[in-house]
N, C-alpha and C positions, 0 to 999 in steps of 0.2 A: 820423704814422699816425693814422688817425680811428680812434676806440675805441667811438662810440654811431653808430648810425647816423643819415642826414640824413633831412632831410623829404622829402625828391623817393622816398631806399627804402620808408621807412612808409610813402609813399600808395602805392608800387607792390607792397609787402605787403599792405598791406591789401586794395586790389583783385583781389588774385590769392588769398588764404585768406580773408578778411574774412568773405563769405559762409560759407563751409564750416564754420568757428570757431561762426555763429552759427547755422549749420542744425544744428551737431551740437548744441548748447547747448538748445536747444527740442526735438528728438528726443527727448534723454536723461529731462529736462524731463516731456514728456508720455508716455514711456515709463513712468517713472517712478508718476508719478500715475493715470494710465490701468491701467495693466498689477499694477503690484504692490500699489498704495493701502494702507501699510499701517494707515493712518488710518479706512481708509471702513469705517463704521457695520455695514452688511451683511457684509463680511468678517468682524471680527471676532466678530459676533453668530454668525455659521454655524460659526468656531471653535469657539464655545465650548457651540454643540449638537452637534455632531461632539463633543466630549468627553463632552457629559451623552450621548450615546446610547451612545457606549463603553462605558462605566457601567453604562448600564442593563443593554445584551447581557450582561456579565459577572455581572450579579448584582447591583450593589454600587449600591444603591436610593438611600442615604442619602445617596452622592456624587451619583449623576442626578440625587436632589431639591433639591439646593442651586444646581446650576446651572441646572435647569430657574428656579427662584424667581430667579436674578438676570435672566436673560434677560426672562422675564415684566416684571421690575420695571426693570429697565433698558433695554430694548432690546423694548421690548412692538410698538412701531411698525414692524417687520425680521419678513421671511418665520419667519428664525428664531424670532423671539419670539411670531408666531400659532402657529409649531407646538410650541414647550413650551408654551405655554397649554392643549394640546389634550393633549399628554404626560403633563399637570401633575396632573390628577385618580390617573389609573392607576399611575402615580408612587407617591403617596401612598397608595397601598390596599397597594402592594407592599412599602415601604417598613414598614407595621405589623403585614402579614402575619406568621402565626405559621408557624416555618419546618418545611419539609416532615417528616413522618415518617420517620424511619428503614428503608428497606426491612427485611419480614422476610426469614427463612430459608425457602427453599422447601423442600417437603413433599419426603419422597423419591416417586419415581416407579414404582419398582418395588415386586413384591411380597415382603417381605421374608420371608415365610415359605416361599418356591418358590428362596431363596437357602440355605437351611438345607446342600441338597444338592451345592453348587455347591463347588468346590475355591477357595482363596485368588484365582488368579489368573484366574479367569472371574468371580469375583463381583465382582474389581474393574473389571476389563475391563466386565462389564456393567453395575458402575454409574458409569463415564464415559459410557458410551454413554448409556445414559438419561436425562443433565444435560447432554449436548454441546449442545444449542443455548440455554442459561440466558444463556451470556457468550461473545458473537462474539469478543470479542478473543485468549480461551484456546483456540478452535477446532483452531488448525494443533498446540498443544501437546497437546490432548485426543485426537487424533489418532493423533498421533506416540505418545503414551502407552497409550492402546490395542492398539496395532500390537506393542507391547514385551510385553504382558501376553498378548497371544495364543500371544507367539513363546514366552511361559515356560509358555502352558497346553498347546502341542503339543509341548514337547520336554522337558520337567521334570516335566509332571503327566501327561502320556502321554493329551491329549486328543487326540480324531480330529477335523483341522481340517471333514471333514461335519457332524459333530456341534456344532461353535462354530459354523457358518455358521446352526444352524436353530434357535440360541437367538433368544426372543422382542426381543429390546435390539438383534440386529443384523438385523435384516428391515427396517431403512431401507435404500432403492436405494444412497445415501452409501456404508453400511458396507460391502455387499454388493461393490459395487464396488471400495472402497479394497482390504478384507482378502480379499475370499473367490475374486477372480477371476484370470488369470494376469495379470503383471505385470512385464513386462521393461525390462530400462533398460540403455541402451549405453554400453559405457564402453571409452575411447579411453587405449592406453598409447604416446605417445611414442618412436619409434627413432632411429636414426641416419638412416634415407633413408624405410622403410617404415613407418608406423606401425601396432600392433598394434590390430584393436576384436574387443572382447567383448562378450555377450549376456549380463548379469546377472538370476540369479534374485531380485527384491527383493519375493516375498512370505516370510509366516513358514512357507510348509507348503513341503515337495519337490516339485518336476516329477517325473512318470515318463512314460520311453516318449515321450521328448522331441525334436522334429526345429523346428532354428530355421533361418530362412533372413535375412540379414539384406542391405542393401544399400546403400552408403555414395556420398553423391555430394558433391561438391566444383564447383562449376563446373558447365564441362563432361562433368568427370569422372564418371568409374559402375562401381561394381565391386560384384558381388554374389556370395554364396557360401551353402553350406549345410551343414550337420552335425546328426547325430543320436547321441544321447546315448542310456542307460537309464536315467539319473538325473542331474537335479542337484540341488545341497543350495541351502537359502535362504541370501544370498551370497554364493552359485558364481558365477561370472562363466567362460562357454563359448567360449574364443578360438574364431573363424570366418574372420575374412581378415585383407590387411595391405593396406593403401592408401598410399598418399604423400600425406599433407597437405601443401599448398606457403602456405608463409606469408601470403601475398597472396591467397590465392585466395579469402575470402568464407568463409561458414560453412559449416560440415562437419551433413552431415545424412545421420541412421541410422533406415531404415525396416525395423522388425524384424516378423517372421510367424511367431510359435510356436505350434504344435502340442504337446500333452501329454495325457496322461490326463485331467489335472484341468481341461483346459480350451485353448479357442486364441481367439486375439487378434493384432491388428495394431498399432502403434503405432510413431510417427514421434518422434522428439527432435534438436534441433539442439544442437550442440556448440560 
């Protein structure tokens, strides 16, 4: 039994992969070299200004500046190395700059002596409102914090919510709108087949003389219904219909129409 093979296989291997063996070999080869270079001059140099501009973005001068100086000094002859040369001055001015002042404290906005009269929970109330737009990112909490102080100046300090709508701090269209107008929101209870939705009062003052008509669709589906109240308290919620959400069906959408003394308004939320 032959164990290597003869010369008549080898030549007839070779002519049948020989080619193939050395086209993959030269592929790889100039794949290699072509595509990845991790040798070539310009790569490396655009490395290593992708880092010094990292750097810089950040802040952090003293790191830009040393690798801006080796590029210069190494790789002066690379796209890269003309443009830290060009980086290289502004670098250095930043780099020895004296760092920025400290923000002050801003001035209060209000007149503090028209607060003398003001109960605990409308002076604070009005002085969020008056520093709401100092820090975008505290916005939705200044808000929110607002809306709380209102609800302890109309039901704890026995303020008339006419009376807080035509303080000077809330005559932005914002406030106006968030606190002083009607305000409903739907909210969906869960059954066994039918589910229950409600019309929530979610301002701080009471509806009176209240008629909500609200209207649920699903799909195809459509059910609308109405009821009238003489009152509801701030988060009351007004059962109105019951609908079958079906699981599959897509999003549930609540088109509510209140009427009240204090105001009427339309508004849509999906569920």
């Amino acid at each position: 039994m032959r164990l290597y093979p003869s010369k008549e296989q080898v030549k007839q291997s070779w002519e049948k992969y020989g080619l193939i063996v050395i086209g993959n070999i030269v592929f790889f080869t100039l794949l290699y070299f072509i595509s990845y270079r991790p040798h070539n001059t310009e790569n490396r140099a655009a490395e290593f200004l992708s880092l010094a501009q990292s750097a810089e973005t950040e802040g952090r001068h003293e790191a830009a500046l040393v690798i801006y100086r080796k590029l210069v000094a190494d790789y002066g002859g690379t796209r890269a190395g003309l443009t830290a040369a060009e980086r290289l001055p502004a670098t250095e001015l930043a780099a020895v700059a004296p760092p920025p002042p400290e923000p002050e404290l801003l001035p209060p906005r209000i007149d503090l002596s028209s607060m003398l009269d003001r109960t605990p929970a409308v002076y604070v109330a009005a002085y969020l409102a008056a520093h709401y737009r100092d820090n975008p990112s505290l916005s939705a909490r200044i808000i929110e914090t607002i809306g709380h102080y209102l609800a302890i100046a109309a039901h704890k300090e026995g303020i008339d919510p006419e009376r807080l709508a035509r303080e000077p701090e809330f005559q932005d269209e914002l406030f106006q709108r968030e606190f002083f107008t009607v305000r409903p929101g739907c909210v969906m209870t869960p059954d066994w087949i039918f589910d229950d939705f409600a019309v929530k009062n979610a301002n701080f003052f009471s509806w009176t003389n209240v008629n909500v008509r609200l209207t649920v669709r699903q799909g195809g589906n459509e059910k609308t219904a109405e009821r009238r109240v003489s009152r509801l308290e701030p988060g009351e919620a007004l059962d109105v219909l019951e609908f079958r959400v079906r699981r599959k069906g897509g999003l549930v959408r609540c088109e509510m129409e209140v009427t009240a003394a204090e105001g009427t308004t339309s508004r849509a939320e999906e569920l």
